[in-house]
C-alpha positions as CSV (number, residue, x, y, z in Angstrom):
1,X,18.9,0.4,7.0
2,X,18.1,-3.2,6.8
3,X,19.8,-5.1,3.8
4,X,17.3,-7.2,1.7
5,X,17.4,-10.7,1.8
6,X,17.7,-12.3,-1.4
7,X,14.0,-13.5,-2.9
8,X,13.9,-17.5,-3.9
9,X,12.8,-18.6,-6.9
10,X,8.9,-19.4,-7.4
11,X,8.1,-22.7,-8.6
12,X,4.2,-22.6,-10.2
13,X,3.8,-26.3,-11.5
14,X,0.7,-27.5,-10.6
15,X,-1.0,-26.8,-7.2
16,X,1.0,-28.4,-4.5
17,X,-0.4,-29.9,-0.6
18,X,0.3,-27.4,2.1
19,X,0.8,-28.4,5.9
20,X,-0.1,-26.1,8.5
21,X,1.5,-26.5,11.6
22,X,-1.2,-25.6,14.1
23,X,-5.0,-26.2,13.4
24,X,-6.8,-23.3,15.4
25,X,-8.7,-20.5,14.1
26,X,-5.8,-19.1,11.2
27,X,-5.6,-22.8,9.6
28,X,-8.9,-23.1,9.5
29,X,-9.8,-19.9,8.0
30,X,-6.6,-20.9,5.4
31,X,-8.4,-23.6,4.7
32,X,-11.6,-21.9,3.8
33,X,-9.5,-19.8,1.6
34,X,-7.6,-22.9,-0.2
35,X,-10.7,-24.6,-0.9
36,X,-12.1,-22.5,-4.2
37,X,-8.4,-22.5,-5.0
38,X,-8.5,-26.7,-4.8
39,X,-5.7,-26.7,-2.5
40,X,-5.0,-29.3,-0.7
41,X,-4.3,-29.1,3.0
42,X,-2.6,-31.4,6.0
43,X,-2.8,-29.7,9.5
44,X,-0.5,-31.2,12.2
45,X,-2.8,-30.7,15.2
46,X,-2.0,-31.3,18.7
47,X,-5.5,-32.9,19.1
48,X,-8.9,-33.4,17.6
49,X,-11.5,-30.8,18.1
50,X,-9.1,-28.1,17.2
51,X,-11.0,-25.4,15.1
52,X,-9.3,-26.5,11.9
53,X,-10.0,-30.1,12.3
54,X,-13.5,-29.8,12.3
55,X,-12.8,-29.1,7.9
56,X,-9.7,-30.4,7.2
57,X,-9.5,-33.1,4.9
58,X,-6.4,-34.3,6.6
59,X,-5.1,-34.0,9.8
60,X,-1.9,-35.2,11.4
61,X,-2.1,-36.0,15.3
62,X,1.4,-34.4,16.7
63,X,3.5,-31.5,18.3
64,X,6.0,-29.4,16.7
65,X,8.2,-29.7,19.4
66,X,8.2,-33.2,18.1
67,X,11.0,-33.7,15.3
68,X,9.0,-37.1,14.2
69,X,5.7,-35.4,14.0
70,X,7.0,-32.6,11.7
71,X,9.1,-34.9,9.8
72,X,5.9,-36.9,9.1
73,X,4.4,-33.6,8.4
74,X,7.2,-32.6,5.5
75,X,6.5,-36.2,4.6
76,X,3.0,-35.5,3.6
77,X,3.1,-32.3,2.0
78,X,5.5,-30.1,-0.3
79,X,5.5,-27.2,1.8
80,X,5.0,-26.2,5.1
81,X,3.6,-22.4,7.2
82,X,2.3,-22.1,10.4
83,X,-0.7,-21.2,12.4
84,X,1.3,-19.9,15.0
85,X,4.7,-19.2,16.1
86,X,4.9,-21.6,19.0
87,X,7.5,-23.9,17.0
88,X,11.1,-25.1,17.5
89,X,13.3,-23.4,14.9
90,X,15.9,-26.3,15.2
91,X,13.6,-28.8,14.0
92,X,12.6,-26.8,11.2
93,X,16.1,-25.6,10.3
94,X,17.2,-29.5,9.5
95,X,14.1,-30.0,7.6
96,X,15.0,-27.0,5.3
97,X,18.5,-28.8,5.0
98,X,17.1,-32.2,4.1
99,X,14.8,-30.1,1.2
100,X,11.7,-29.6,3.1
101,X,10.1,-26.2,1.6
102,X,9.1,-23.9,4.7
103,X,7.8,-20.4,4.4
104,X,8.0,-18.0,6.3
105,X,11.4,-19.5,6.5
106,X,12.8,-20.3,9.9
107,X,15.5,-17.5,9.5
108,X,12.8,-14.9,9.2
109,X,10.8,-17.1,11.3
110,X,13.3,-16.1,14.3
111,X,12.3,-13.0,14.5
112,X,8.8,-13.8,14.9
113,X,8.6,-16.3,17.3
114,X,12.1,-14.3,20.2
115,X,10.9,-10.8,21.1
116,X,14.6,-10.2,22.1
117,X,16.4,-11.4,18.4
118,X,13.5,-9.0,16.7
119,X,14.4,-6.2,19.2
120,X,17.8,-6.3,18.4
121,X,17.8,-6.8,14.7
122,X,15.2,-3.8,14.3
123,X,17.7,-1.7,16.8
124,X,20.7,-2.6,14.7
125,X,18.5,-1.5,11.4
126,X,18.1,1.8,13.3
127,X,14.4,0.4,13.2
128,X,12.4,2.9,16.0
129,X,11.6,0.6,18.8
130,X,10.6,1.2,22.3
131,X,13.7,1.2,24.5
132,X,15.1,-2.2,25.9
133,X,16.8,-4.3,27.9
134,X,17.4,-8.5,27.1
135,X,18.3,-10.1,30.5
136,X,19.4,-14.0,30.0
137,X,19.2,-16.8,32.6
138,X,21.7,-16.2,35.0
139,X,22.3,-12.3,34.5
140,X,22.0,-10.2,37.6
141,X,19.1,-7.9,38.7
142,X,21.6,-5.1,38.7
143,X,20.9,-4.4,35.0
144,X,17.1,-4.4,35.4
145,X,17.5,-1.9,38.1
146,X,20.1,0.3,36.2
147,X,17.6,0.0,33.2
148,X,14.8,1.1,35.7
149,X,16.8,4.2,36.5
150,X,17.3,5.4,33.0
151,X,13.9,4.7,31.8
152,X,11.6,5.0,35.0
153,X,9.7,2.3,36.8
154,X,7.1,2.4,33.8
155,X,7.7,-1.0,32.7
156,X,7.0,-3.9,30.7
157,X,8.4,-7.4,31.0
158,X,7.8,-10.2,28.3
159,X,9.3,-13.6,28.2
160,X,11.2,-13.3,24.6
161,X,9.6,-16.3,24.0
162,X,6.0,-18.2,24.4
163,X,4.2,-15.4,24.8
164,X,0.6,-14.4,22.5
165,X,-3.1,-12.4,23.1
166,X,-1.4,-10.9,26.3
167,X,-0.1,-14.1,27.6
168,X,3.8,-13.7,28.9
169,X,3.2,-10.3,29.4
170,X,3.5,-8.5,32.8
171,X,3.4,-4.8,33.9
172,X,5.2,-4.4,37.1
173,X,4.5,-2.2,39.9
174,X,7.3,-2.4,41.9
175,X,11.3,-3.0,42.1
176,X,10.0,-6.4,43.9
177,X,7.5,-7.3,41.5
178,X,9.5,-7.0,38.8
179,X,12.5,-9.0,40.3
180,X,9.8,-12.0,41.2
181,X,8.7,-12.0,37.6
182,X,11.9,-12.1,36.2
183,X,13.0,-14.6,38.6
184,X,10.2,-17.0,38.1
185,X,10.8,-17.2,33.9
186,X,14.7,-16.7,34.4
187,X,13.7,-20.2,36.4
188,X,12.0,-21.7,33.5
189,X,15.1,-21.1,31.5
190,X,13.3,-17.9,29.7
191,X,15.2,-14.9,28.5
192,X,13.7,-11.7,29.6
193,X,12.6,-8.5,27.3
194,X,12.3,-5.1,29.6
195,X,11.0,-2.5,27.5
196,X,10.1,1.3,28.3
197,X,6.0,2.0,29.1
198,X,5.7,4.5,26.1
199,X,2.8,6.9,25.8
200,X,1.1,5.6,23.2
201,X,-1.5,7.7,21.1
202,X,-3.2,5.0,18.9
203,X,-2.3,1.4,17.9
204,X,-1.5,0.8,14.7
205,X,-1.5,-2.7,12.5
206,X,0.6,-2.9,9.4
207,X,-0.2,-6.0,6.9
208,X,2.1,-7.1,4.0
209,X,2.6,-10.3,2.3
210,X,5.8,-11.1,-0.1
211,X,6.0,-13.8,-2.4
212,X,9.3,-16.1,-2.8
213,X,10.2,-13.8,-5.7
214,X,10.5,-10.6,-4.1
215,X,7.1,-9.1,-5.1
216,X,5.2,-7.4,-2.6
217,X,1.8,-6.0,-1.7
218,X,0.3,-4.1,1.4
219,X,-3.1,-3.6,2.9
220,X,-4.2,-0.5,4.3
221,X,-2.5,0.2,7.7
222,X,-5.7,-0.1,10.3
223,X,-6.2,1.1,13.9
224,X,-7.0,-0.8,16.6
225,X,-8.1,-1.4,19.8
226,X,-6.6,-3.8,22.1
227,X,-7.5,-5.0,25.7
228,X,-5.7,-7.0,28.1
229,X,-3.6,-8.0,25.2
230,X,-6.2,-8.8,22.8
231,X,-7.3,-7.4,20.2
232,X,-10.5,-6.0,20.5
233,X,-11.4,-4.0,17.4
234,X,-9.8,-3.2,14.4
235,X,-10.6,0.1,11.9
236,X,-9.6,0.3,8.6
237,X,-8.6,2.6,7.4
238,X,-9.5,4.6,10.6
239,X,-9.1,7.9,11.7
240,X,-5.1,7.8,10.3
241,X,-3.2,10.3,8.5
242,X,-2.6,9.4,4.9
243,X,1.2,10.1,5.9
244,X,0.7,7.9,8.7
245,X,-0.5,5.1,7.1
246,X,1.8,5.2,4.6
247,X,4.9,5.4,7.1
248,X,4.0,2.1,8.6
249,X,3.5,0.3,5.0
250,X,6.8,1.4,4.2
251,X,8.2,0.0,7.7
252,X,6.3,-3.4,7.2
253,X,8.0,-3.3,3.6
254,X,11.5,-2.8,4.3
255,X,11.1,-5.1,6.9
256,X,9.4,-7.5,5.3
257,X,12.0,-7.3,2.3
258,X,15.4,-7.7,4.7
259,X,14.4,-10.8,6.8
260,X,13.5,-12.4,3.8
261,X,9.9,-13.0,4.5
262,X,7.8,-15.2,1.9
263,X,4.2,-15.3,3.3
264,X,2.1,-12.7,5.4
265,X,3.6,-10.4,8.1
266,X,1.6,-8.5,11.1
267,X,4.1,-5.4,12.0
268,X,1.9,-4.0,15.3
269,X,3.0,-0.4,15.8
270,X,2.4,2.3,18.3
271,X,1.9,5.5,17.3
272,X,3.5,8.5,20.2
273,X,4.6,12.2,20.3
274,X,7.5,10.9,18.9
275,X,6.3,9.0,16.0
276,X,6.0,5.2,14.9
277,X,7.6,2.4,17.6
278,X,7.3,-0.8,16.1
279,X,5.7,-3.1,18.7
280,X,5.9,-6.6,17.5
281,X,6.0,-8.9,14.3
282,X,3.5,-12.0,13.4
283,X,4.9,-14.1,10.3
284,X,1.3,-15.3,9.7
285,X,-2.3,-14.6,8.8
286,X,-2.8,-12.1,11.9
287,X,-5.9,-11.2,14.1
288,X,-5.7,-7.1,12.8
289,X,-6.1,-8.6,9.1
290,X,-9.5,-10.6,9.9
291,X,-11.3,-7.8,7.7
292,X,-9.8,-8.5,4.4
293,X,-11.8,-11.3,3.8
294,X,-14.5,-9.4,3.2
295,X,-12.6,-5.9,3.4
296,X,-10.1,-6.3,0.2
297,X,-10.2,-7.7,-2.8
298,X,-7.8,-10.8,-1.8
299,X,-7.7,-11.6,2.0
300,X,-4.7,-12.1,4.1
301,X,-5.7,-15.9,3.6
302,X,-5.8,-16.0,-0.2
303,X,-2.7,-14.0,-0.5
304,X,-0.4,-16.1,2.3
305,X,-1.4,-19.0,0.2
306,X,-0.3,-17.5,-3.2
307,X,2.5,-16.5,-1.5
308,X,3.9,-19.9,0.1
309,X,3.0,-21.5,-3.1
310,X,4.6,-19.6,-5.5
311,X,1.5,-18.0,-6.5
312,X,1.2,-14.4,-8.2
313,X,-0.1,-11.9,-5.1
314,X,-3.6,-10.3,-5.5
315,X,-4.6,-6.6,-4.9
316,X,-5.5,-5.8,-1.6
317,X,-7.5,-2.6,-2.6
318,X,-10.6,-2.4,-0.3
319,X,-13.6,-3.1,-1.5
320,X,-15.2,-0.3,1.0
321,X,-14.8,2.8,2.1
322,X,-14.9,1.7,5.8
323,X,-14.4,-1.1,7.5
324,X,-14.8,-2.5,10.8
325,X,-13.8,-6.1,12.9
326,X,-14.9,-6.8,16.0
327,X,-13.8,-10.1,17.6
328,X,-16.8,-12.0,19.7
329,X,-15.5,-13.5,22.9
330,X,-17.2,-16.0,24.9
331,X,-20.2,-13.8,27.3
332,X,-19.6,-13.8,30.9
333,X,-22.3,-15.8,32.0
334,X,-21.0,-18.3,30.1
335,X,-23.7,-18.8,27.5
336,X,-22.7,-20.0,23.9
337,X,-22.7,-17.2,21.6
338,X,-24.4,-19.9,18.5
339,X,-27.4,-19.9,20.6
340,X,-27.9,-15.6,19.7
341,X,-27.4,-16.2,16.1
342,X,-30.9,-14.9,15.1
343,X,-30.4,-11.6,17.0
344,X,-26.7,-11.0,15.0
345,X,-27.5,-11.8,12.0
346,X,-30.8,-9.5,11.4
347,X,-28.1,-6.6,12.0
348,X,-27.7,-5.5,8.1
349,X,-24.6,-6.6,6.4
350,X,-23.4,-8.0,9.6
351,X,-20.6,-11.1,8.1
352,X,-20.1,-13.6,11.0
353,X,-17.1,-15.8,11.4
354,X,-17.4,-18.5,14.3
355,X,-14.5,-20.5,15.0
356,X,-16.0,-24.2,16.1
357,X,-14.8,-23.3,19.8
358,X,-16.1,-24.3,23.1
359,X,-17.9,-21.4,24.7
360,X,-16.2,-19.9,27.8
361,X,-15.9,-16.4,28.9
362,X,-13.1,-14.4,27.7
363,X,-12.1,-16.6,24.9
364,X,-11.5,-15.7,21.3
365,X,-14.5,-17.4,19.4
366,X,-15.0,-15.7,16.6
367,X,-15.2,-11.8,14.7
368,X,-17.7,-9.8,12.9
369,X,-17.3,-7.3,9.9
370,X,-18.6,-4.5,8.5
371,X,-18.2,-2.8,5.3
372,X,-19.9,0.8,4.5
373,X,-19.1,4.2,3.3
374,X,-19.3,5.7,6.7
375,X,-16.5,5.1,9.5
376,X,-18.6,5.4,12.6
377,X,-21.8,3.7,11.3
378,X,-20.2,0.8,10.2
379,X,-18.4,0.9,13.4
380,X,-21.7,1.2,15.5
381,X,-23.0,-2.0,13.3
382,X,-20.0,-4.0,14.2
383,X,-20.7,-3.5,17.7
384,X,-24.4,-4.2,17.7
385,X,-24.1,-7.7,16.1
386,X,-21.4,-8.6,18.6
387,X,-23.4,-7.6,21.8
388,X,-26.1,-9.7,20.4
389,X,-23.6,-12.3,20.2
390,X,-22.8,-11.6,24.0
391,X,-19.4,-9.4,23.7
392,X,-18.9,-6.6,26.2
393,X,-17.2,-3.5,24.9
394,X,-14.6,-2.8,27.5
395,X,-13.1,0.8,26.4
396,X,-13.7,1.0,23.1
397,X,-16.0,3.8,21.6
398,X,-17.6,3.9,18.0
């Protein structure tokens, strides 16, 4: 079992500034959240343009790579969270010595943003994981080929770190194949996670947030539906088993507890013959959580902000029986999904999110929810406003 990490005191006087390192589609849709709250927001963005920037009151040109940038940052504001995980946990562990207030903290934040330190600290917590192998720079192929033997060819390779929607993600055919990938990030200095293929029966999305003094609240575990990485469509509560569900709250909360976290946590999960594998962690607002805002009575948004704040959490009871998300990616034929707007929007009860992104096939521009008593009609509405917006369903069925 994992030992809990020891909460930090909440401090409540008066509304503070938040930065958000990162300005994409999460900061943005934190901002939209902090503004009935009169919070105020800095985003450190690494250019203008970036969906946040387009309603930010204040934005900070820089990269988190970029000590000066995020000391500038710390400068501006009295705490600091993230839009995504591709940050430099160096930098932000001498700002936390010099008094900077950073939540999720960068020793939770570790296990977030290295596939390989979250592997092993789940494996040590006797934590059901797929099987694994962590190959450095410099260790020999040997291992990946005994690993190969004991598991079967049925692999997948990720780079421990960098790696999001898919990206850094590779599914090998071959002995060769998989010695080229691993050669090729083992050049770019990249450590290397080998996990088992597992059968997998459903996916499963587990959202908590925690607040700096310990207290806790979960959503309903959803199911979804992911694609070539990316998350296609998400289900809540589903088709799951109350048991089921329940399981993978309780996992998300023990973990959530033991590294400590103070914000909002994704814990992906794949449910097999064998039960719950956890899959990965996301120490931030997260794509299968998109439905809370209007899906629950506080959104993943509103509560990470309470939470990195020192606010008091809010309930996440549904306000539905069903719900459904369904993210809009940009059409094949490139056409700009804002131009179709009419057509999605005279779909009943149809709530439309757009991001402020350029148009081009494949990419994440926005989501659509649906909230109604019914799990496959509300399903079937989700889908119709989307492919008016120009999203192709690629496997997933209503």
């Amino acid at each position: 079992m994992l030992t809990p990490a020891k909460a930090s005191e909440p401090s409540t006087q008066g509304l503070k500034t938040l930065g958000i390192v990162g300005a994409g589609q999460l900061a943005r849709m934190l901002i939209e959240a902090a503004s009935p709250l009169d919070i105020k927001i800095v985003v450190l963005a690494e250019a203008n343009g970036e969906p946040a920037t387009l309603v930010a009151s204040r934005t900070m040109l820089g990269l988190p790579s970029d000590p000066k940038a995020m000391a500038a940052l710390a400068e501006a504001c009295d705490v600091i969270t993230f839009d995504h995980e591709l940050v430099d946990l160096e930098i932000l562990s001498r700002l936390e010595a010099e008094g900077t207030a950073i939540h999720p903290p960068s020793s939770a934040l570790r296990y977030a943003c290295n596939k390989a330190a979250m592997r092993a600290k789940l494996s040590e917590a006797a934590i059901a994981c797929p099987r694994f192998l962590v190959l450095e720079p410099g260790q020999d192929f040997s291992l990946a080929e005994d690993f190969a033997s004991m598991v079967g060819l049925a692999l997948v390779a990720k780079a421990a770190t960098g790696g999001y929607d898919g990206r850094g993600v590779f599914m090998p055919e071959s002995l060769d194949e998989l010695r080229q990938i691993i050669d090729e990030l083992h050049e770019e200095k990249i450590t290397v996670l080998l996990e088992e293929r597992v059968a997998i029966k459903r996916e499963l999305a587990a959202l908590v947030v925690r607040g700096m003094d310990g207290s806790l609240v979960t959503w309903p575990t959803v199911e979804t539906v992911q694609i070539n990485g990316m998350c296609q469509q998400v289900e809540a509560p589903g088709d799951l088993p109350d048991a089921l569900r329940e399981h993978a709250g309780r996992i998300a909360a023990e973990i959530a507890h033991a590294l400590g976290l103070v914000g909002v946590m994704a814990v992906e999960l794949f449910e097999t013959e064998d039960g719950l594998l956890v899959n990965e962690l996301a120490m931030r607002p997260h794509n299968t959580g998109h439905w809370t805002i209007e899906g629950a009575v506080t959104s993943q948004f509103e509560n990470h902000l309470r939470a990195v704040l020192g606010l008091s959490l809010g309930s996440s009871e549904m306000t539905a029986a069903a719900v459904a998300m369904v993210n809009l990616l940009g059409p094949e034929d490139g056409s700009d999904p804002r131009d179709r707007l009419h057509e999605a929007l005279a779909i009943s009860g149809a709530h439309l999110h757009l991001y402020g992104k350029a148009a081009r096939p494949g990419r994440k521009l926005g989501h659509v929810t649906t909230l109604g008593s019914e799990r496959h009609e509300v399903l079937e509405r989700a889908w119709q406003a989307s492919s008016a917006l120009g999203t192709q369903r690629k496997g997933a069925q209503p």
